[in-house]
Each structure stands twice: as structure tokens, then as C-alpha cells.
C-alpha positions as CSV (number, residue, x, y, z in Angstrom):
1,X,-45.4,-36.2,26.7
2,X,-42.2,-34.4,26.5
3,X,-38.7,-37.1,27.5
4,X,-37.7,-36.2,31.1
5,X,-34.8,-34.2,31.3
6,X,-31.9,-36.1,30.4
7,X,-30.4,-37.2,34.3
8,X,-26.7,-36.0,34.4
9,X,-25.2,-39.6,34.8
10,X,-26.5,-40.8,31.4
11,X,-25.7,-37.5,29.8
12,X,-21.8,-37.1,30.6
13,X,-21.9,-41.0,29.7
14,X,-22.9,-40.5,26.4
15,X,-20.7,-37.4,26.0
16,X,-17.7,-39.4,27.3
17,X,-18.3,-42.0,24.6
18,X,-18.2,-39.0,21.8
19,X,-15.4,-37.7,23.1
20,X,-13.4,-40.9,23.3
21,X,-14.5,-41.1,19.4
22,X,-14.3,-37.8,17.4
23,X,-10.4,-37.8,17.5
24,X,-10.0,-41.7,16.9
25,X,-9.0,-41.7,13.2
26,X,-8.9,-45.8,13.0
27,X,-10.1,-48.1,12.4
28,X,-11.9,-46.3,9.9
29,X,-14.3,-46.9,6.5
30,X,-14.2,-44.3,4.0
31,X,-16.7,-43.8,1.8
32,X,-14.0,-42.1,-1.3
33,X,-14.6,-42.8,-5.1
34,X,-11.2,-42.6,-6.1
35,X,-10.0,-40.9,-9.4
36,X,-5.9,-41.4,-9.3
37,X,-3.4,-42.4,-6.9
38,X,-3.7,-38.8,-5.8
39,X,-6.6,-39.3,-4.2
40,X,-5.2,-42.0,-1.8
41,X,-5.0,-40.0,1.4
42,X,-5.9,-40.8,5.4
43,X,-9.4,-39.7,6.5
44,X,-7.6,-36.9,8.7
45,X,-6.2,-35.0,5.2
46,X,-9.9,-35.8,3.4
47,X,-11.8,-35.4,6.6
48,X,-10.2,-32.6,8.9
49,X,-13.3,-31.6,11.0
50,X,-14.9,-35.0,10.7
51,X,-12.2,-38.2,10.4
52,X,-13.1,-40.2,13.9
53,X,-15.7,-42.5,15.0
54,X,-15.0,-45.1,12.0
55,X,-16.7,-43.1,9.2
56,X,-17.9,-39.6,8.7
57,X,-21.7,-39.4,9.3
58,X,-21.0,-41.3,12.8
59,X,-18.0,-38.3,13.1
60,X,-21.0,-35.3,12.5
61,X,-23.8,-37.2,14.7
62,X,-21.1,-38.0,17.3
63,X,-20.7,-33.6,17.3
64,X,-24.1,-33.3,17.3
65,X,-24.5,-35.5,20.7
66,X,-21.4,-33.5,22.1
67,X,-23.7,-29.8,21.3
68,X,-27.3,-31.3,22.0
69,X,-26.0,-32.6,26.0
70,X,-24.0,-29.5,26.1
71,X,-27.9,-27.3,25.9
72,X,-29.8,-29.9,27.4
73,X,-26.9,-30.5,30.8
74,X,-25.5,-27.0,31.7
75,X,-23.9,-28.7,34.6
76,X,-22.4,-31.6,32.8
77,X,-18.2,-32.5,34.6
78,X,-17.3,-32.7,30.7
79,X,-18.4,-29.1,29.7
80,X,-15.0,-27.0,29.0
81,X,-13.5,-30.6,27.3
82,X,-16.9,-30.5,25.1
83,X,-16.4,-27.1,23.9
84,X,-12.3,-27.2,23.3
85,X,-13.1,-30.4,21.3
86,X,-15.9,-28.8,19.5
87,X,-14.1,-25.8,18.9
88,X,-11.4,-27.6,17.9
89,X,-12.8,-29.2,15.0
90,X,-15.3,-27.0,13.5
91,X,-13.2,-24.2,12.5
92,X,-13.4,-22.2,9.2
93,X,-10.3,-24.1,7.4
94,X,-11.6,-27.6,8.1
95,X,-14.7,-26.7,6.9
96,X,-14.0,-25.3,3.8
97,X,-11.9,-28.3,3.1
98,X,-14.9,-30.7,3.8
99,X,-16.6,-28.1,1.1
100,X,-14.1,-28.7,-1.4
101,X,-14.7,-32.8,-1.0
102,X,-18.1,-32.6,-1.4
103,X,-17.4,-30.3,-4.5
104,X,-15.3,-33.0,-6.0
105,X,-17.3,-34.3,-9.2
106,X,-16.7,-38.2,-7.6
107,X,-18.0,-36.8,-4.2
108,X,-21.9,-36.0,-6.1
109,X,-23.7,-38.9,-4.1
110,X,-21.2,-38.8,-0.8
111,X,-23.2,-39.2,2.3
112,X,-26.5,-38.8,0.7
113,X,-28.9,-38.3,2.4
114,X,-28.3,-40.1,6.0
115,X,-25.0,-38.1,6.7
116,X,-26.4,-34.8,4.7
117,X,-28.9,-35.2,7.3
118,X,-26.9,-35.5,10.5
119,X,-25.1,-32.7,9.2
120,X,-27.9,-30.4,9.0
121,X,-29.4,-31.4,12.1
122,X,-25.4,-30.6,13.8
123,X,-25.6,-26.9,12.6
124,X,-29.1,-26.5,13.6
125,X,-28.1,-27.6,17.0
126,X,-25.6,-25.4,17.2
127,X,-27.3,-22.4,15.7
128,X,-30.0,-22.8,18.4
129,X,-29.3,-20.5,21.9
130,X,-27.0,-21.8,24.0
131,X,-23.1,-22.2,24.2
132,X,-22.0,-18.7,23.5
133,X,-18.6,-19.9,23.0
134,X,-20.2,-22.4,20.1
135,X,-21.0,-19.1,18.3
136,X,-17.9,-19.2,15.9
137,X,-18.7,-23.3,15.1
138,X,-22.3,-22.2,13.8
139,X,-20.6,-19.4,11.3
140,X,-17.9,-21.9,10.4
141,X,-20.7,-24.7,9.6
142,X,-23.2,-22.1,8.0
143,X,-21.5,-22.8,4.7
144,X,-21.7,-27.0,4.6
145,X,-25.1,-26.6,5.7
146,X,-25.8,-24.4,2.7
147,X,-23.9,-26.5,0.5
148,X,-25.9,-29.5,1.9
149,X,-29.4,-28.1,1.6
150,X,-28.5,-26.9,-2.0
151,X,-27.7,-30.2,-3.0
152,X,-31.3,-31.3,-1.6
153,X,-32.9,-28.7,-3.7
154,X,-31.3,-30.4,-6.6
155,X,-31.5,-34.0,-5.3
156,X,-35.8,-33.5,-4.8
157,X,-36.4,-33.2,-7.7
158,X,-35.0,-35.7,-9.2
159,X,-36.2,-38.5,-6.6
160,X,-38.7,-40.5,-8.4
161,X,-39.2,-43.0,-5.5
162,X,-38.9,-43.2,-2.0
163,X,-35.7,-45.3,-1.1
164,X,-37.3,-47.6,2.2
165,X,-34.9,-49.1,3.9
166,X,-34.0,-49.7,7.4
167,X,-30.4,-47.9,6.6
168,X,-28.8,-45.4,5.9
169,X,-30.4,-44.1,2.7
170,X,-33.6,-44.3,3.9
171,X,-35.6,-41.4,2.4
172,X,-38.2,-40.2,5.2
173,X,-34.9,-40.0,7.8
174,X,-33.4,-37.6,5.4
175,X,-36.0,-35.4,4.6
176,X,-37.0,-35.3,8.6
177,X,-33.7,-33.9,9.3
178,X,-33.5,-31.8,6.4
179,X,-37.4,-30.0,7.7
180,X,-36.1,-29.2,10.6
181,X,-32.9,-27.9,9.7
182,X,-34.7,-25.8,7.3
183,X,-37.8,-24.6,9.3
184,X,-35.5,-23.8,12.3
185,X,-32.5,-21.8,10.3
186,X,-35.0,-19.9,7.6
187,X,-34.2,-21.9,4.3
188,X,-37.7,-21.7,3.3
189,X,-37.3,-22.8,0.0
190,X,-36.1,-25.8,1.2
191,X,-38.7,-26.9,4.0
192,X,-41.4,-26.0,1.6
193,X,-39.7,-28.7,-0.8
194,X,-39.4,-31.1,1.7
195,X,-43.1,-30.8,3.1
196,X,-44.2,-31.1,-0.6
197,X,-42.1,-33.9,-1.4
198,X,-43.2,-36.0,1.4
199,X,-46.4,-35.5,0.6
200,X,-45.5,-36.5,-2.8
201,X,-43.7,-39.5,-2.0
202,X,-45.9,-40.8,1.1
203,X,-49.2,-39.3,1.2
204,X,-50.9,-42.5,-0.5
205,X,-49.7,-45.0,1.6
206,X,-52.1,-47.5,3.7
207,X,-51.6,-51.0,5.1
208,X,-48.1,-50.4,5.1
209,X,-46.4,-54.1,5.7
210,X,-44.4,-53.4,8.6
211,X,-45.3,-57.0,9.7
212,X,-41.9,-57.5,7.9
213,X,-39.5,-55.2,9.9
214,X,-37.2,-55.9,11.6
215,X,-34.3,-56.4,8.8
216,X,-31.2,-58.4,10.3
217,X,-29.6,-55.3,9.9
218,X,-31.9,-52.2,10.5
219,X,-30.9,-49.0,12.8
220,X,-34.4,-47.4,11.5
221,X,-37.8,-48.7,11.0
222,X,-39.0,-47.7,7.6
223,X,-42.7,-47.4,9.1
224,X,-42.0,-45.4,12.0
225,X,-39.8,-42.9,10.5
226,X,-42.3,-42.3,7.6
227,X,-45.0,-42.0,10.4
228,X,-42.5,-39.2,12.2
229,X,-42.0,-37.4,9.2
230,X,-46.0,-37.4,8.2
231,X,-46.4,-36.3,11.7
232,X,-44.7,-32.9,10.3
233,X,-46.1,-32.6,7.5
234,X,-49.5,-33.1,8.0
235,X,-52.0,-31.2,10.5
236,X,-52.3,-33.1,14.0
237,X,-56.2,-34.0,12.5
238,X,-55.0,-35.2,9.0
239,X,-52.1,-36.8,10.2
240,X,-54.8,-39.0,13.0
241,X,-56.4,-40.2,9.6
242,X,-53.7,-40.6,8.1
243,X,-51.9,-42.9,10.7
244,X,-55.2,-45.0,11.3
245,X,-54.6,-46.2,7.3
246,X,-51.2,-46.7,7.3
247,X,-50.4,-49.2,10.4
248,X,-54.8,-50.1,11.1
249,X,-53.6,-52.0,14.1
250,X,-51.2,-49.5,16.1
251,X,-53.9,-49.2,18.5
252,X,-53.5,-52.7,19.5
253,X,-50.1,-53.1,19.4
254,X,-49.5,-54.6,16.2
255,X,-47.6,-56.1,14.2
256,X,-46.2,-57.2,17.2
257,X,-42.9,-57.5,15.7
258,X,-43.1,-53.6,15.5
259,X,-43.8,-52.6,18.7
260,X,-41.7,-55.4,20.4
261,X,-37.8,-54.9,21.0
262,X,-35.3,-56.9,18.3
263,X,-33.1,-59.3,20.0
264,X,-29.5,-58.3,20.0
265,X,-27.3,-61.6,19.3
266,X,-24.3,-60.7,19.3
267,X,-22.8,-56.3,19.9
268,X,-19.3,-57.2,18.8
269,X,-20.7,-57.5,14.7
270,X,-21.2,-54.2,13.0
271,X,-24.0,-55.4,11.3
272,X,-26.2,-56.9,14.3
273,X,-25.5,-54.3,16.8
274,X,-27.7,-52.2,14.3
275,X,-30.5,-53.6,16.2
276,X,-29.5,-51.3,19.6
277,X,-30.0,-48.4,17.2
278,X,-32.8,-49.8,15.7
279,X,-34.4,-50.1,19.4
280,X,-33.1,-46.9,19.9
281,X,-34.6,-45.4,17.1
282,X,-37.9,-47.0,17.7
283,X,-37.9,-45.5,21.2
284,X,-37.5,-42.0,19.6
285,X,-40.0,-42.2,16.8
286,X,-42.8,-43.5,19.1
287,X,-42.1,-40.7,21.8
288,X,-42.4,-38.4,18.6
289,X,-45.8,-40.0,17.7
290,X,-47.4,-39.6,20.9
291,X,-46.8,-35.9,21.5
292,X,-48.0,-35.7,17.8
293,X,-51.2,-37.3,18.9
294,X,-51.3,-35.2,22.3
295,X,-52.0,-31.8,21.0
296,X,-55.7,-30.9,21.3
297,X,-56.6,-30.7,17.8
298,X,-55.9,-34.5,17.2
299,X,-58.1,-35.5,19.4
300,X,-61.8,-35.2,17.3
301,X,-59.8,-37.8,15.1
302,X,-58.6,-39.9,17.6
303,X,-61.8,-40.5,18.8
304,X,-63.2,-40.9,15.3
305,X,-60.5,-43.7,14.4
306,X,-60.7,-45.5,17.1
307,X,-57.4,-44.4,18.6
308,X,-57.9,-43.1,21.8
309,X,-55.5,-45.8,23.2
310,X,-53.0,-45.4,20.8
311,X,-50.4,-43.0,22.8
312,X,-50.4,-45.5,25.8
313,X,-49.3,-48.1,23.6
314,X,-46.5,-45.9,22.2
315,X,-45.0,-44.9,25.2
316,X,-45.3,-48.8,26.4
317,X,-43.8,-49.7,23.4
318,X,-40.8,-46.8,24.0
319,X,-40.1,-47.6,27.2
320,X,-40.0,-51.8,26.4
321,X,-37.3,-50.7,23.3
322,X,-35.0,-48.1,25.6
323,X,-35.3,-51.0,28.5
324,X,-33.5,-53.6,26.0
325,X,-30.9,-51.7,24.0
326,X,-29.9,-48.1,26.7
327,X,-27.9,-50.9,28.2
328,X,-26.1,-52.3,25.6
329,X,-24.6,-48.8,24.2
330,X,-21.6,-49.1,26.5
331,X,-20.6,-53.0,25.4
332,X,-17.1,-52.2,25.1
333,X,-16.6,-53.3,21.6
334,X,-15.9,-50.3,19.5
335,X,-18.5,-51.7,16.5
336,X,-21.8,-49.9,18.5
337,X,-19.7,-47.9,20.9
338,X,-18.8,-45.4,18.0
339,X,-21.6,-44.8,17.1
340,X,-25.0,-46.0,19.7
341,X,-24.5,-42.7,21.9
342,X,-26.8,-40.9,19.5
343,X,-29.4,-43.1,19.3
344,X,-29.6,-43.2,23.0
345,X,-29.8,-39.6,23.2
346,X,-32.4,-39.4,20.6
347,X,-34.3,-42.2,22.5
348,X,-33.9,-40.2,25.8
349,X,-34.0,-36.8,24.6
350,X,-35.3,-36.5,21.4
351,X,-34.0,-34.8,18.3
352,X,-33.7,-30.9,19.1
């Protein structure tokens, strides 16, 4: 239950939208709590390795689509302009002044925990074999990373409740992200956190009311990314149980307004195009669910909840949401073309 391999056309389209984004410093939305009139700079002085793509998480995820199709397409027509942009960017002096920002006192919250998350899951792509000429990015990012996942090991504990949104604070994305990194680069102390706050946080839920998603403005789907990030935590038996009481009637395809593609109105307002990535996004997270439920050990539970159908539906369901938003990613209007490459390739590809 693996994505196929990601065909060569779609991959150097997607890395031709990055690359027409990571240098394009406007227009652009800062997110910069300002102290004095000294702190009223362009993103490019406050943002050296990240400033394009409108704002700075889409500037990290739109690196991290540039190194993931750079491992997954070795033959891909945009390779040597893919690793000169790269290389470019993510050099040890920008990154120690996108260190310094975060250390700002005003900067405590900046990015947290969607963009923390992206940026984790950019040096982890990296880090993993591949590029050899990529080698000096990884040591440059090694220290944001770090300074990222310390700021999780202080942020955790503090989190009294799960933040469930459809956006970008959305807790369960974070913490996903923030496993991986942590499992696949050796910050134990970190994944062990994140596996125990999960647990913490969404263990406990049943009947969860995702007969209310979509939001008018969603890129994720609270439910499903929870599900995802459950799907890691738990083992492949637990997490069968687990599944059958929180969404009782995946099995069957409902809610319907879960498994069933949004309707995009309108791809030239930043807020409505969300629903591409929310399609997107939804494509990805099933895909995730069914290899979940593939592995031999879930399959006692299956049975036993009545499940046996459930990765069909999924991958119905995944193919329905990639069928109505893969299309839209290239609309020509910069509000989903900065940013929808990524959620294509998650969709597509998956996550690592």
C-alpha cells in the first residue's frame, strides 16, 4: 500500500513551482512582533535562508519539496538547479541568523508548531541518504533543528490541551512531524515526549465529530491527522481498536463529508484555496492509515472490529480527494501556487 513512485512529469512540476518560489521575496506576510522601529526590516534581512513563497513555513516546506523529489527522482531535468538553489540558501550564516530570530524574546511563539514542524521534517529530509552534495545543508540545519526540538521539550509540557483546528496550529500535525524528525535523527528524548504526549492528549477520544469538517478554511482535517499520528504511537492492534472508537463509521464511509472531496469555489482567495491542501492533505493521511492497517499484526483486530473493509474505503476515498484538487495546484494564481506543491507531493508520495 506504498504511493507509486512519483512519475517524473509531476515530480519536476512540482519542483519547478518551488523553485519559481523560494527566491520570490514578495508579496510576502510576516509573522514579526515588533519591539522598535529597529525591527522594521524586509523578510530577506529577518529571513536569509527562508524569505520567499509569501511567508516562512511555506519558504521551509517549499525546501523540503525541492530535497524529498530530489531522493525520490534521481533523473529529474531540474537536478543541478535544485541543489545550487538548495545550497544556496541553507548555508551556515543564514542559519545562524534565522537562530538568532527565533532567540529574540518576541520571536518565543514564532512559527509554533506548524512551521517548527516543517522545519524538522526539512532537516530530516536532508539528513536521510541521498544528495551527497546536500551533506553541508544537513550540518548547517543541524543547529535550527536542535533549537526547534528544544523548544518542543519545553513547549510539551506546558500544553494543557490539544489545539484542533484545521490550520496551522493544529497540535497532532506538529507533534507528527516532530516524531519523525526525532525517531529518524536520534533525539530520543524528544520522540519519547511526543509519543507520551499524544497519548496524553488523544488517547481518550471516541465518536470524534468529524461530521463537522470541513471548515471554510481548513488545509488539515483535525480527525485524520490525529488518526495518523495515533497510527504512530500506538501498536498496529491497539491502534485497530483504537480507530473503530474514534470515527465508528470509517468502515462505511462516513461522515460522508469526511471521506468526500471539499469543493473548491474560487483558487484566486488565500483562504478557500485551503481546501486543495485540505484535499491534499486528506489524500496523504488516508494512504498513511491504510498501510497502518496493512501490516499483519492489525489484522486479528480488524477482523474483530468489523474493519476488514476499511483500507478499500481509504484508498477510494484518496484517490476521489487527489482526483479533485492534483489539478488545481498549478491555477496560476500565486495564493495556492506558493504553497500547494507540498501537499501534492505528500498526497502522491508521502511524508519521508
Amino acid at each position: 500500500m506504498h504511493p507509486a513512485p512519483l512519475p517524473i512529469e509531476l515530480a519536476s512540476r512540482l519542483a519547478r513551482l518551488a523553485l519559481a518560489s523560494i527566491h520570490r521575496e514578495y508579496p510576502h506576510k510576516l509573522d514579526h512582533v515588533m519591539a522598535s522601529d529597529a525591527d522594521v526590516r524586509p523578510p530577506r534581512d529577518l529571513h536569509p535562508a527562508f524569505h520567499g513563497c509569501y511567508d516562512w513555513h511555506s519558504a521551509v516546506h517549499a525546501h523540503w519539496v525541492l530535497a524529498r523529489v530530489l531522493r525520490a527522482s534521481p533523473g529529474l531535468p531540474e537536478r543541478e538547479q535544485i541543489i545550487q538553489s538548495l545550497t544556496r540558501n541553507l548555508t551556515p550564516d543564514n542559519i545562524a541568523a534565522e537562530i538568532a530570530y527565533l532567540e529574540r524574546p518576541l520571536s518565543r511563539a514564532f512559527e509554533r508548531t506548524y512551521g517548527w514542524a516543517w522545519l524538522l521534517k526539512l532537516h530530516e529530509e536532508i539528513f536521510l541518504p541521498g544528495e551527497p552534495r546536500l551533506r553541508g545543508c544537513s550540518d548547517a540545519l543541524r543547529p535550527l533543528a536542535r533549537a526547534i526540538g528544544d523548544r518542543y521539550l519545553d513547549y510539551l509540557p506546558r500544553l494543557t490541551y490539544p489545539i484542533r483546528t484545521g490550520v496551522h496550529a493544529n497540535t497532532a500535525f506538529g507533534l507528527w512531524f516532530a516524531l519523525d524528525w526525532a525517531n529518524n535523527t536520534g533525539y530520543d528524548d524528544l520522540g519519547v515526549l511526543v509519543a507520551d504526549t499524544a497519548l496524553h492528549l488523544f488517547e481518550q477520544d471516541t465518536d470524534y465529530p468529524a461530521r463537522l469538517e470541513p471548515s471554510g478554511s481548513d488545509f488539515l482535517s483535525p480527525a485524520l491527522i490525529e488518526a495518523g499520528l495515533m497510527s504512530r504511537v500506538l501498536r498496529p492492534a491497539e491502534f485497530a481498536g483504537w480507530f473503530a472508537s474514534f470515527l465508528p463509521g470509517a468502515a462505511r464511509g462516513e461522515p460522508r463529508s469526511l471521506f468526500s472531496p471539499a469543493l473548491v469555489s474560487d483558487r484566486s482567495d488565500p483562504q478557500i484555496v485551503h481546501l486543495d491542501g485540505l484535499n491534499l492533505s486528506r489524500a496523504w493521511c488516508v494512504r498513511a492509515l491504510a498501510r497502518a492497517f496493512n501490516y499483519p499484526a492489525a489484522q486479528p483486530a480488524l477482523r474483530e472490529h468489523n474493519l476488514t473493509s476499511l483500507p478499500a474505503t481509504l484508498l477510494e476515498s484518496a484517490a476521489a480527494h487527489e482526483a479533485a484538487s492534483l489539478p488545481g495546484i498549478t491555477s496560476g494564481d500565486y495564493a495556492g501556487e506558493h504553497w500547494l506543491g507540498t501537499f501534492a507531493l505528500l498526497a502522491t508520495l508521502g511524508e519521508h
